[in-house]
Structures are given as structure tokens and as C-alpha cells.
C-alpha positions as CSV (number, residue, x, y, z in Angstrom):
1,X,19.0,5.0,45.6
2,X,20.5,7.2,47.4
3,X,17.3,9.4,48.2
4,X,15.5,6.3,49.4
5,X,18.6,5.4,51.8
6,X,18.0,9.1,53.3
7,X,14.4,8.6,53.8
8,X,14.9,5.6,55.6
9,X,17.5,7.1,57.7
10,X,15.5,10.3,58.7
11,X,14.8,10.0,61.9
12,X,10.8,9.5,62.7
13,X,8.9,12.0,64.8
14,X,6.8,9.0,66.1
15,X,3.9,6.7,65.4
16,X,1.8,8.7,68.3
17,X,3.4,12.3,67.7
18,X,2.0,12.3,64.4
19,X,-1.9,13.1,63.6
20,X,-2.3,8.9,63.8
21,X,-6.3,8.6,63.4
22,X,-6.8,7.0,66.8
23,X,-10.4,4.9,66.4
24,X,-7.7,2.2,64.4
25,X,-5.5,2.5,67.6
26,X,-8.4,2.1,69.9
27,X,-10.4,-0.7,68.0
28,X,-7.1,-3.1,67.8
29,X,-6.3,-2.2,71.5
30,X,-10.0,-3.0,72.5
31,X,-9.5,-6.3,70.1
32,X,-6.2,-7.3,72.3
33,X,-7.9,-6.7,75.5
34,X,-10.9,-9.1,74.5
35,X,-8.7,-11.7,73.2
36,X,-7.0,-11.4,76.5
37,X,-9.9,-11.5,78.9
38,X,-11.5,-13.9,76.9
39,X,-8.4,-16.1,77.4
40,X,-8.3,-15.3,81.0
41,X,-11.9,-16.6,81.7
42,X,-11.0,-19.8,79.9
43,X,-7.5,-20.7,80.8
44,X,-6.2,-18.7,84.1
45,X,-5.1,-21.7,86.4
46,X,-2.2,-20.5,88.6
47,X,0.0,-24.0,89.2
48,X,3.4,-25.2,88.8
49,X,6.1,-22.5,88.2
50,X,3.5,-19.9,89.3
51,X,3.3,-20.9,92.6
52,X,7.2,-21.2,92.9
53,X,7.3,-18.0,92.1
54,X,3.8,-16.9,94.5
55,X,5.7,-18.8,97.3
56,X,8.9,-16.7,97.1
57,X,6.9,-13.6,96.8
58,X,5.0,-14.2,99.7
59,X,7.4,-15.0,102.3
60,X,9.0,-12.0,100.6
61,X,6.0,-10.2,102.2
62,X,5.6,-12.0,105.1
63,X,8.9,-12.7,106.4
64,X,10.9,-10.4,104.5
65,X,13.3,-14.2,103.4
66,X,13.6,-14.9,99.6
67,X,12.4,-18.4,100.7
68,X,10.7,-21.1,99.7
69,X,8.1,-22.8,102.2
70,X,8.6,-26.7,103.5
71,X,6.0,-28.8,104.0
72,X,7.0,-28.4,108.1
73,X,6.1,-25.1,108.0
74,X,9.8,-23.8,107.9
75,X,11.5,-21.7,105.5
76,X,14.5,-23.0,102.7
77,X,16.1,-19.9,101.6
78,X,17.1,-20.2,97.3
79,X,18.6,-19.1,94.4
80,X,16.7,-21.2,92.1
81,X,14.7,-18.1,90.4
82,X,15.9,-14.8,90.0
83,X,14.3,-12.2,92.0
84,X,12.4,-9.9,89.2
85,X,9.2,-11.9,88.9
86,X,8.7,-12.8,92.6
87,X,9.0,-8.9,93.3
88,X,6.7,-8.1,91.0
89,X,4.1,-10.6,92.3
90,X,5.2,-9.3,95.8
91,X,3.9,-5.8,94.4
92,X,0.7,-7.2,93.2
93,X,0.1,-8.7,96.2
94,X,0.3,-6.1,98.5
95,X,-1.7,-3.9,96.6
96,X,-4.5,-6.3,95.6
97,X,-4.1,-9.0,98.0
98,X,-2.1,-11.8,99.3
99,X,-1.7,-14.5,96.7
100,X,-3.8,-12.9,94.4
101,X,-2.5,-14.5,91.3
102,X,-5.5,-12.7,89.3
103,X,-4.1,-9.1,89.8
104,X,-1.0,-9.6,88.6
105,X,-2.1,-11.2,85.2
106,X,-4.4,-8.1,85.0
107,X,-1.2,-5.7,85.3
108,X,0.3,-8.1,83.0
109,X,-2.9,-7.4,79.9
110,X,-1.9,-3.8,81.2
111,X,2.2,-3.8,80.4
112,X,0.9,-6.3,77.1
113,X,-1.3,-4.0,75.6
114,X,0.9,-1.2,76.4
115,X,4.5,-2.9,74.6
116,X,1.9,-3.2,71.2
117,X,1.7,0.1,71.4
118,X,5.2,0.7,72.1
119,X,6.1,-2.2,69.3
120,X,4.1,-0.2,67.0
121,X,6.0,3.7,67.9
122,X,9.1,1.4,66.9
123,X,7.7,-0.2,63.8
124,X,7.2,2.9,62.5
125,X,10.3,4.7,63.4
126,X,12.1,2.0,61.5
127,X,10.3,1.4,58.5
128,X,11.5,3.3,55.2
129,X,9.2,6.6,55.2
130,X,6.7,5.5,52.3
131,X,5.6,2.4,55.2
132,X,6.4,4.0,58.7
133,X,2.5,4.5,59.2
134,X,1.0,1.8,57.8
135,X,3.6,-0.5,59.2
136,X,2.7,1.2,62.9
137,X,-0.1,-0.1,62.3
138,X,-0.2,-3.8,61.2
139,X,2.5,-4.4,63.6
140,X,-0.3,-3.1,66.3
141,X,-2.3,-5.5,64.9
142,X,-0.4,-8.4,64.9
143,X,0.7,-7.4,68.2
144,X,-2.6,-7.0,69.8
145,X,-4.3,-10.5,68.1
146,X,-1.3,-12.8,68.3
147,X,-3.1,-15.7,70.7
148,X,0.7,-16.8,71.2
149,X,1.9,-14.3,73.4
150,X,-1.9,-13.3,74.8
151,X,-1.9,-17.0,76.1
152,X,1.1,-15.7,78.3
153,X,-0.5,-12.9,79.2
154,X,-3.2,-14.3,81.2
155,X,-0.8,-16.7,83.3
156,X,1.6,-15.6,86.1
157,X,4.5,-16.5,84.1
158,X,8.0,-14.6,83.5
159,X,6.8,-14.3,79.6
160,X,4.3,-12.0,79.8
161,X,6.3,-9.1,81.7
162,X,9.3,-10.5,79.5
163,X,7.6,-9.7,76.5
164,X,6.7,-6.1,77.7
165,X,10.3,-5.2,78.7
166,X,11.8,-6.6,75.5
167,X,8.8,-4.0,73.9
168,X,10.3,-1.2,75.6
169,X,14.1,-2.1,74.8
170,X,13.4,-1.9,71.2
171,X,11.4,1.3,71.6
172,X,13.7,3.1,74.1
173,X,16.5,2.1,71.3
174,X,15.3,3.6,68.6
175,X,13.7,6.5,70.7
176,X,17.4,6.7,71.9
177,X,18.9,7.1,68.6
178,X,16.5,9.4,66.8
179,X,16.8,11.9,70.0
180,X,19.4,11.1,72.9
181,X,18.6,11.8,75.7
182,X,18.8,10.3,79.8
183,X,14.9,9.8,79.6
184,X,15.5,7.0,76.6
185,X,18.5,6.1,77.8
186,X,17.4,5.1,81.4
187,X,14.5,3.5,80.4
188,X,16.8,0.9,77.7
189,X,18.5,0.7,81.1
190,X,15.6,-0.5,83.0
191,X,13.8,-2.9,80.4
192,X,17.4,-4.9,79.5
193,X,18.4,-5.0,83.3
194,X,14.4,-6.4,84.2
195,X,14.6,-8.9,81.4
196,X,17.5,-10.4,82.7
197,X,15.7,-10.3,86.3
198,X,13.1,-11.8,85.4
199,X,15.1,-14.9,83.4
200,X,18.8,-15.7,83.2
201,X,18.4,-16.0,79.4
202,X,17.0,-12.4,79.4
203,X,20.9,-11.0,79.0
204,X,21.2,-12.0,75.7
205,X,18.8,-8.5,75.1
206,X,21.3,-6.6,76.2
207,X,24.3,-8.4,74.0
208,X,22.1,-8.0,71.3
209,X,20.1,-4.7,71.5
210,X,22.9,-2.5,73.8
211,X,25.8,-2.2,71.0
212,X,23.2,-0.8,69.0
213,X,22.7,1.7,71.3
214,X,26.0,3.3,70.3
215,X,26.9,2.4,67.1
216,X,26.3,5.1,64.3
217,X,24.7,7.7,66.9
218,X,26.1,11.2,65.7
219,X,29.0,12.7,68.5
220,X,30.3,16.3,68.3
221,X,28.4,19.2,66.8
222,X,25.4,19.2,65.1
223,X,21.6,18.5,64.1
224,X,20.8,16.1,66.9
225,X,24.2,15.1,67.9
226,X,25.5,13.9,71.4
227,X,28.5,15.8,73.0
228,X,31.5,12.7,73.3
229,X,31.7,13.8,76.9
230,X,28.0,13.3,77.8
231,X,27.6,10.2,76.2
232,X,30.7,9.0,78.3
233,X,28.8,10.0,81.4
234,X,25.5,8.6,80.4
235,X,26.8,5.8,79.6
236,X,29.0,5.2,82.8
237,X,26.0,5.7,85.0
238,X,23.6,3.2,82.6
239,X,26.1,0.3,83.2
240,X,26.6,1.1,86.9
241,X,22.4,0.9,87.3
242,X,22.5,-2.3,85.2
243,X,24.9,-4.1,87.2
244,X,23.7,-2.8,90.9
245,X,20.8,-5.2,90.9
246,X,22.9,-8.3,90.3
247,X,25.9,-7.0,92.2
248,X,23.3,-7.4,95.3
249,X,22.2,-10.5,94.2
250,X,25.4,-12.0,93.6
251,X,26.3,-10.8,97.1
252,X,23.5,-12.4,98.9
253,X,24.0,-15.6,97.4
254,X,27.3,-15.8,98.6
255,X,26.3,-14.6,102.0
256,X,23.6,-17.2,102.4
257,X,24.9,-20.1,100.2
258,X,28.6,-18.9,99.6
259,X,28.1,-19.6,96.4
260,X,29.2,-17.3,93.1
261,X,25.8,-16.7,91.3
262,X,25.2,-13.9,89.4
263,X,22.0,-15.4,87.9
264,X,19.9,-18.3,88.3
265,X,21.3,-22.0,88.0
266,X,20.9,-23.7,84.8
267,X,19.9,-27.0,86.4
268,X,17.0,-24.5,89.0
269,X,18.8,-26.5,92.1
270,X,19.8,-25.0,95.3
271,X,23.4,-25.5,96.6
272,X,23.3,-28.7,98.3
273,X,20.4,-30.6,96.6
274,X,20.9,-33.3,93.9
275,X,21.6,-32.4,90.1
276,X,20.9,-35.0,87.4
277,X,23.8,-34.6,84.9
278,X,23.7,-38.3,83.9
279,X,19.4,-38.1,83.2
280,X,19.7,-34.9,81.9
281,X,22.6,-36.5,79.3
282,X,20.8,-39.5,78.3
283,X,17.5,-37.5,77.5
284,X,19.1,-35.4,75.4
285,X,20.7,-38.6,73.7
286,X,17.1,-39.1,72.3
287,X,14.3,-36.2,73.0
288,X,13.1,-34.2,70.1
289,X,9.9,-32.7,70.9
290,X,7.8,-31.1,73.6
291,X,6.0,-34.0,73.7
292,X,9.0,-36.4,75.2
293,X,9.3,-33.1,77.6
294,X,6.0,-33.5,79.3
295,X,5.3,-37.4,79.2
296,X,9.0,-38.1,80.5
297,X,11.0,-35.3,81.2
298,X,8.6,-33.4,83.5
299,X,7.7,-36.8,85.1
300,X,11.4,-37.9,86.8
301,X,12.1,-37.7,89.4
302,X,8.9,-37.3,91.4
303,X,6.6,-39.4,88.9
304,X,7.0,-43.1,87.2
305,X,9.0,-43.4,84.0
306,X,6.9,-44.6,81.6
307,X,8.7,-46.6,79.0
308,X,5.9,-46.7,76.3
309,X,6.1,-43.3,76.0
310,X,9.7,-43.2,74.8
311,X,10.0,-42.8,71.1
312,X,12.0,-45.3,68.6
313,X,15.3,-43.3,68.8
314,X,15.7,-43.9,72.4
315,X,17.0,-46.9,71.6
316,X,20.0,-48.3,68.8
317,X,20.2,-52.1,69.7
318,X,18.0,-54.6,71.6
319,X,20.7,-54.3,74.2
320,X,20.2,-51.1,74.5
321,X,16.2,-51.4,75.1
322,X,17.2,-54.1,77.6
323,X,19.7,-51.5,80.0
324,X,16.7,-48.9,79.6
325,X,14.2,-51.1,80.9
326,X,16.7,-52.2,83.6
327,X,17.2,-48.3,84.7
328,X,13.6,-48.1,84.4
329,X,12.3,-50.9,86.7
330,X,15.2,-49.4,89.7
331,X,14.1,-46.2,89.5
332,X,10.1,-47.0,89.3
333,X,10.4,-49.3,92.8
334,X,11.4,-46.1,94.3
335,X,10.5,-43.3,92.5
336,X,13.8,-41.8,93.4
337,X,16.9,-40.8,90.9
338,X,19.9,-42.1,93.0
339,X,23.2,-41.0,92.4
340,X,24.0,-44.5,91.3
341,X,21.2,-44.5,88.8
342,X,22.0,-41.3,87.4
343,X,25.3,-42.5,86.8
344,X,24.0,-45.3,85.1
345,X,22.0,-42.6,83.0
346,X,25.0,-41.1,82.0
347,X,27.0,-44.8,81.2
348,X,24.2,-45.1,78.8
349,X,24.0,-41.8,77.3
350,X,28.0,-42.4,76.6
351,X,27.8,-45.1,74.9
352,X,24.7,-43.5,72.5
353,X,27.1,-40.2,71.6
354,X,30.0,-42.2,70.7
355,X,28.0,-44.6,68.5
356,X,25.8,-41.5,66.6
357,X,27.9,-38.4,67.6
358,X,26.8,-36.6,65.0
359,X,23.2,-37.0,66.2
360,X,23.8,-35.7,69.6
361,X,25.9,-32.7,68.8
362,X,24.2,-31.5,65.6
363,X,20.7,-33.1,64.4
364,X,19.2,-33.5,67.5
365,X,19.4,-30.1,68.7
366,X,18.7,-28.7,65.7
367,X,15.4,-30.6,65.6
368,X,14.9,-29.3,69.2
369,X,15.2,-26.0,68.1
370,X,12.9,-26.7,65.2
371,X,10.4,-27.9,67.7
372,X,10.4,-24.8,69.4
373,X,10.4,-22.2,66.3
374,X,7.8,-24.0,64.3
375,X,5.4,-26.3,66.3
376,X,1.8,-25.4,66.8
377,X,1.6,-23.3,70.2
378,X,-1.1,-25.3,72.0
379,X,0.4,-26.2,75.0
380,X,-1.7,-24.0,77.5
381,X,-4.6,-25.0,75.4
382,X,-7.0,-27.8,76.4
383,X,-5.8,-30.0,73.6
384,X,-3.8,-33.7,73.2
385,X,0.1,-33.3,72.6
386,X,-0.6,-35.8,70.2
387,X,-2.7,-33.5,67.9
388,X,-1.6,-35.1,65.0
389,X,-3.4,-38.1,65.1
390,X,-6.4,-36.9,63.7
391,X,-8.3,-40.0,63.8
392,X,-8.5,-39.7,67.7
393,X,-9.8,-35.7,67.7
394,X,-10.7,-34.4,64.2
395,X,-11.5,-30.9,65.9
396,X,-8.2,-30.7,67.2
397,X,-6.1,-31.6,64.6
398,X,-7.3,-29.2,62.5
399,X,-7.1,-26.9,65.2
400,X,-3.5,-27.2,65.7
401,X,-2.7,-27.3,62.1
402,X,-4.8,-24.0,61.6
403,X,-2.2,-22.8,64.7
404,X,0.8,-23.9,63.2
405,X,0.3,-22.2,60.1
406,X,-0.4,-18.8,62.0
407,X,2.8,-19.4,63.7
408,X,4.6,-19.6,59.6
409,X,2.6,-16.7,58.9
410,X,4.1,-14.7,61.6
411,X,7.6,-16.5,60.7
412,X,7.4,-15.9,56.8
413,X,6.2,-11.4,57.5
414,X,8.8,-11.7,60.0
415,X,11.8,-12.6,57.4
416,X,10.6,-10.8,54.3
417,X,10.7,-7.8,57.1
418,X,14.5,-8.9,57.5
419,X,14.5,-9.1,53.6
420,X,13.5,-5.7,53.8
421,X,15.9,-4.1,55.5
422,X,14.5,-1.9,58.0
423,X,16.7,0.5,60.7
424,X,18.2,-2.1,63.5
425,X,17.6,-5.1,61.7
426,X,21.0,-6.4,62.2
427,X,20.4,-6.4,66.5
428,X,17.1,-7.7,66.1
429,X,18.4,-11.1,63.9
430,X,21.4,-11.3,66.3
431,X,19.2,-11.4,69.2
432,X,17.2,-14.1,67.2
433,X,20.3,-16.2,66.6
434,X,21.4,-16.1,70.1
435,X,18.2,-16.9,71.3
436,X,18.4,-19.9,69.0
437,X,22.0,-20.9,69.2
438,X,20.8,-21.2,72.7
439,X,18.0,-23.4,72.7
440,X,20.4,-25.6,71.0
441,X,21.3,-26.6,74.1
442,X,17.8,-27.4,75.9
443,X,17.5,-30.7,76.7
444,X,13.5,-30.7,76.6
445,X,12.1,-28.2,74.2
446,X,9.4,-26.0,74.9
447,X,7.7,-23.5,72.3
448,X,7.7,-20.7,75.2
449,X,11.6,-20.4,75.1
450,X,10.7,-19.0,71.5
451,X,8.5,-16.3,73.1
452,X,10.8,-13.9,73.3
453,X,11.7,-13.3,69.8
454,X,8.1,-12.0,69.1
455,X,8.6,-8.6,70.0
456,X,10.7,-8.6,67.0
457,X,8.5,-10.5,64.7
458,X,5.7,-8.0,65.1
459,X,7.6,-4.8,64.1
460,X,9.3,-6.8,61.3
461,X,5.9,-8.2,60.1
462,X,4.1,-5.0,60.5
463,X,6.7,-3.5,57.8
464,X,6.6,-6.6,55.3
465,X,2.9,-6.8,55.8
466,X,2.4,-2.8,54.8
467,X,4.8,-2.8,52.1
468,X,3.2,-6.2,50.4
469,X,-0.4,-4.8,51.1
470,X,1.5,-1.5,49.1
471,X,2.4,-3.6,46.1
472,X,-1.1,-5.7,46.3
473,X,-2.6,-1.8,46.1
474,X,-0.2,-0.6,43.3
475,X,-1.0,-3.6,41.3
476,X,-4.7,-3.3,41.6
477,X,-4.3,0.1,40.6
478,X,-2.4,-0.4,37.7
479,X,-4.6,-3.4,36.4
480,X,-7.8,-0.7,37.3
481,X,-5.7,1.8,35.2
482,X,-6.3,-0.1,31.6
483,X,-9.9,-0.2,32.0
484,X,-10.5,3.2,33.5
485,X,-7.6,5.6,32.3
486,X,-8.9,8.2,34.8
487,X,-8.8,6.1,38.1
488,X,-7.2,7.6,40.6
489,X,-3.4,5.3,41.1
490,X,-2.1,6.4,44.6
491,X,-0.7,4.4,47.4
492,X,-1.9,5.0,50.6
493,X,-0.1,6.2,52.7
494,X,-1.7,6.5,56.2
495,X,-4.7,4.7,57.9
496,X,-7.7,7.1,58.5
């Protein structure tokens, strides 16, 4: 026992330091970039967010105002994103082109293909010895082919570059703690300071991954030990880098909005414009799924409110469904979410917490968070939301169920990983659980605020999947043993 606790403790010299055949490296990278190009010639459709985003970046360029453009040709400065993905598309653009959206999701396949290969050094620096090869491998593999994250890839999103950054966290960390060193520990630096750049949410990598960082490295003398006073420095200067980027932000918000605003607002409103507690209450009162998020959510206030789209649960008493249709009728004859409606929003979300507060607080945004972990990941896919009902698209249905049980695959290597116990499992579930205790408290669930916890399901379903494949081989063996005495019974222990 003790032995195997040793082994598992050594540290690695490195998936790509070792003699790692490399056709199996260059055959799953070639298989991510197809999948990703492939995806790109079907789906790439800059809209939406992406153009938010584009627009910053190129009055960035143009003006030199982290603006967004009116429709009278003027400039509204904002705070409503932060400022890591608008640079980064400002960088794309000035080397490729203005508002050249395809560049950028071409250095995103890039920074995607590169994190699986950084996903899979870290696999295999974490695995016990007996797997850290093999699990290099299948968690390059289920890197490289996972259609969830390539789907991400190939649109000018926050995800994609998230993804990669979270990649290089993980890798830097474990890097950091095997040999420690400023190289390692400015690069952690970098990829948990851009995560939480590029999205507000992105600081929960560095509650989760940093403490890690420290905890059980060797100090003092000896083998691969830190001097107490260097780690002090390093340190110092890590957390002064970290914080310089948002110390600047924070600064210019104040100085253009006098705001304090370290990140992003929750609500992605600029001082001065409307906020919609009261809406945002009662649809959390009843949504569930991503499909109340895009027929209703997504629709108010610039589109009608279609009642017929509202589930069941929206409503507890005929009375209710009566004030709902009411709201619904003043705010369709305008299209416009009044203060005095939204207040009327939030007199009827009231009244449906204190009848069923155990719904609001508790099952429903468990269920949203449910949604989010476990529902087929087809919404950048030309396919209904309501994939279910089979009788309406056969091809689709079973499309979406075949999706869905890829996503449990990844979810069921991902926990037998955990069961396994592999070097930082403990940062990588607290990051998971932050992530979801979260969501909890999303009003309109989306499957991409799951995204981020993928990077971690690779490595850990690159080590359940060797170590199963392992016992699949040893019991093979052994059955192959009674009928042929002299066949050969070893594990593998490397690809090649």
C-alpha cells in the first residue's frame, strides 16, 4: 500500500519528455482538427454575443474607446464585458483583418488543440505510474473528439479560449509542483488571471486550483525542494501580476462610470440603463430548462412574450394564469418592460416563493443545474429544442439521445476518475462544485455554463478509461490463461 502511494506520488517526467510514440499523438491531433474544421464549415455564424464582443474590439482598434457603437453612429462607453475576449479579437483583427471573426476561431482550433495536448502532459503526471501513459493518452483522445467543446471552438465565444486557459492552469499546476520554478509559476499566473478576463465566473479557477499551488510543495533543503524565501518572493510577485489587470479595470470604471467594478455586472447592464430584478425573479419562480431560456427568456424585452410557450409550473391557481396573461397583454402593446411592469413581475414572483418556498430556493435550481450538467448539447446544432418529441423529427431525437448519453459517458469516466484518486483531485471536484453551486443561481440555464468543467473531465476520464481498459486486458488475459497456459499475461503499459 504504501509502495503504490509512492508511485503515485513520484513526480512524472512528462507525457512529451518521455519516448511517447508520436503517430498516436499526431493521428488524434489530426482527428481534433478535422472534427473542428468540419464543424467550422457547417456551423461558423458570427451573431449575437460575438458581435458584442467584435464591436468593442473594434472601436478598441479604431478609436482606441472600450465602446460600444449606437445606431447614430456615436460611441456608448461599457462595462458590460470584461475586457479579455474583446482584446483578443482586437489582436485577431489587426493581424488578419478588421472584423474578421474567421481568424480568431482559427487561433482558437490552435489554443484547443494545443490545451489536449497540455490536458494530456497533466493526465499523465497525475495518474498512479502503472496508467500515467496510457491515461496521456485517452485523455488526448477524449480531448481531441469531444464535439462539446469543438462546437465552441469554431464560434467567437469566451468558451473556447476559456477552455484553453483552464488547460494550461491544470498543467502549469502540476508542472509547478513536480519542478518549481518562475516559468510554471508565471504561466498558472497568466491562464487563472485570463480566465477571469475573459468571464467574471472565470475566478472560481483560481479559488479552486491556486491553494493547490502551495499546499504540500516541499520548502527547505532537499530533492526538488523550494527555499521558504523564494517561494515568498514568487509568490508576492504572482499575486501582484494577477491583480494589475483588474486594478486597471476597476480604475477605469470608476473614472468613466464612477462605479466600483472589479468584474463584469451580473445583470450585463451599464450604469444608468434599466435592470429587471422583478422579470428576472418571476422567471426563476418557474424556468427549468434551456428551453424556457430561449422561447421566453431571450425574447423580453425586445421580442413578444409568448404565453403558450410557458410551461405548467408557471402557474399555481387560475388566478394566477389570469395576472400572467394580464402582465403579458401590457407588456406585448409595447414591447417594452416598464418599471411598473417589472414591479408587477416581482409582486407575482412574491406571492409564488411564499406559497412553494421550497421550490424556489431548492428544487428548482437544482433542476436548473441538472439541465445544464446532463442535457444533450445541441444547442449550436441545427436541431428543435424540443428534441424529444420524436414523432415530429425521428432523426433528431435519436440524435440528441445518442448526444446525451455521450455527455454520461464523459460524466460516468469522469467520476470513476474521482473514484480513483488521482494527484489534485481534491481542486479539481472543488472547482466542479463551485462551478455548480453557482449555476444554482442562473435564472435561465444554459449547457455552456457547464463547459468549463471539461478540462477536468478529460484528464479524469483519460485515467478511469486506461485503468478500466487495464482490468478489461488483465481479465482477458487471465480467461486466455486457462486455455493456453503459455500465453503471454502482461498489461500494457505504453501505446506504441
Amino acid at each position: 500500500m504504501e509502495a503504490a502511494r509512492q508511485s503515485q506520488s513520484k513526480p512524472a517526467p512528462g507525457f512529451f519528455a518521455r519516448q511517447t510514440p508520436r503517430l498516436p499523438v499526431l493521428v488524434a491531433l489530426a482527428a481534433g482538427l478535422a472534427l473542428r474544421l468540419w464543424m467550422l464549415h457547417g456551423l461558423f455564424a458570427p451573431n449575437g454575443d460575438s458581435l458584442v464582443y467584435g464591436d468593442i474590439a473594434k472601436n478598441l482598434l479604431l478609436h482606441g474607446r472600450y465602446a460600444l457603437s449606437a445606431g447614430n453612429g456615436e460611441l456608448h462607453s461599457t462595462l458590460i464585458r470584461l475586457p479579455g475576449y474583446p482584446l483578443f479579437l482586437a489582436l485577431c483583427f489587426r493581424l488578419f483583418g478588421m472584423e474578421n471573426y474567421a481568424s480568431a476561431v482559427y487561433a482558437q482550433i490552435t489554443l484547443a488543440l494545443a490545451g489536449c495536448l497540455l490536458l494530456a502532459d497533466f493526465a499523465g503526471r497525475i495518474a498512479p505510474l502503472r496508467l500515467r501513459s496510457g491515461a496521456a493518452h485517452c485523455t488526448l483522445w477524449l480531448a481531441a473528439l469531444c464535439p462539446f467543446t469543438a462546437v465552441y471552438d469554431v464560434a467567437p465565444l469566451t468558451e473556447g479560449p476559456t477552455l484553453f486557459v483552464i488547460a494550461l492552469a491544470l498543467w502549469s499546476l502540476a508542472r509547478f509542483r513536480d519542478r518549481p520554478g518562475w516559468g510554471c509559476a508565471l504561466a498558472f499566473t497568466f491562464a487563472v488571471t485570463f480566465a477571469a478576463l475573459l468571464r467574471p465566473d472565470g475566478v472560481l479557477v483560481a479559488l479552486a486550483l491556486a491553494p493547490a499551488l502551495l499546499i504540500g510543495l516541499k520548502r527547505g533543503a532537499g530533492d526538488g525542494a523550494i527555499p521558504n524565501k523564494k517561494l515568498a518572493s514568487m509568490a508576492t510577485v504572482c499575486v501582484l501580476l494577477a491583480l494589475m489587470p483588474f486594478v486597471l479595470w476597476t480604475h477605469r470604471n470608476w473614472q468613466v462610470f464612477h462605479v466600483f467594478e472589479p468584474l463584469a455586472p451580473r445583470s450585463a447592464n451599464d450604469p444608468g440603463e434599466d435592470a429587471y430584478p422583478g422579470w428576472e425573479r418571476w422567471v426563476k419562480s418557474w424556468c427549468l430548462d434551456f428551453t424556457s431560456t430561449y422561447d421566453i427568456y431571450w425574447n423580453v424585452p425586445d421580442g413578444p412574450l409568448d404565453l403558450t410557450k410557458l410551461p405548467a409550473r408557471a402557474f399555481d391557481s387560475p388566478a394566477q394564469s389570469a395576472q400572467t396573461d394580464a402582465l403579458a397583454a401590457d407588456y406585448n402593446a409595447r414591447m417594452e418592460l416598464t418599471r411598473s411592469l417589472d414591479a408587477r413581475f416581482a409582486k407575482l414572483a412574491g406571492e409564488r416563493i411564499a406559497s412553494h418556498p421550497l421550490r424556489f430556493y431548492l428544487w428548482l435550481p437544482l433542476g436548473r443545474m441538472a439541465d445544464m450538467w446532463l442535457r444533450p448539447r445541441v444547442e449550436n446544432l441545427p436541431i428543435d429544442l424540443d428534441w424529444w418529441a420524436y414523432e415530429n423529427h425521428h432523426e433528431e431525437t435519436i440524435f440528441s439521445w445518442a448526444y446525451a448519453g455521450l455527455n454520461a459517458l464523459y460524466l460516468l469516466f469522469a467520476a470513476a476518475g474521482l473514484w480513483l484518486r488521482p494527484r489534485f483531485w481534491r481542486p479539481m471536484l472543488a472547482y466542479m462544485l463551485l462551478r455548480s453551486a453557482l449555476l444554482t443561481s442562473v435564472a435561465a440555464p444554459e449547457t455552456r455554463y457547464t463547459m468549463e468543467c471539461f478540462p477536468m473531465l478529460f484528464a479524469l476520464g483519460g485515467v478511469a478509461a486506461w485503468e478500466a481498459f487495464c482490468r478489461i486486458w488483465a481479465l482477458s488475459n487471465r480467461l486466455g490463461s486457462r486455455r493456453s497456459p503459455d500465453r503471454d499475461r502482461g498489461l500494457p503499459s505504453r501505446l506504441g
